[in-house]
C-alpha positions, 0 to 999 in steps of 0.5 A, a space after each residue: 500500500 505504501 512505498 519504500 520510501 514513504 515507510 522509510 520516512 515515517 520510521 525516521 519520523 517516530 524516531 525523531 519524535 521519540 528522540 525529541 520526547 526522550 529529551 524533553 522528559 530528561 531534561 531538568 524539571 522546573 518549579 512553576 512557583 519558582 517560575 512565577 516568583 522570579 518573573 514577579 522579581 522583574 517587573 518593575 518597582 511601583 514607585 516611579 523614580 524623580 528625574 535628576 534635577 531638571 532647571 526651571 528652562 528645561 521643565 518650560 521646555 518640556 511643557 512646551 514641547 508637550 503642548 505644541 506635541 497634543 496640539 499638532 497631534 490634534 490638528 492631524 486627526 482633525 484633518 483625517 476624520 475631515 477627509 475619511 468622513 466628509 459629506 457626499 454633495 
């Protein structure tokens, strides 16, 4: 019913599954609790940091580059629903 050469590919097929089963049971069992302590270990503090002495100047700056950011931002969806929603005469 089959081929040589498919019988000869489906024994090399479960062989390297079984390989691959073998390996996986050997290989070192891990600790699910000690899994989720060490990644609850690398998230982030909820404490946020204060920056590093920023000048009066540099605070101004920013708020300005934040404003002038939302406004430009504003502008450029205001456009899109304009051009995506316009009536049809």
């Amino acid at each position: 019913m089959w081929t040589e050469q498919f019988n000869s590919m489906l024994i090399l097929m479960v062989m390297a599954a079984l390989l691959r089963y073998s390996y996986e049971l050997s290989g070192p069992t891990s600790n699910s609790s000690k899994e989720i302590r060490l990644f609850a270990d690398t998230l982030p503090n909820k404490e946020v940091p204060k920056p590093i002495s920023i000048t009066p100047q540099q605070r101004e700056w920013a708020e300005k580059a934040v404003n002038n950011y939302a406004q430009s931002q504003e502008k450029k969806w205001q456009r899109w629903n304009e051009a995506m929603f316009e009536k049809v005469k």
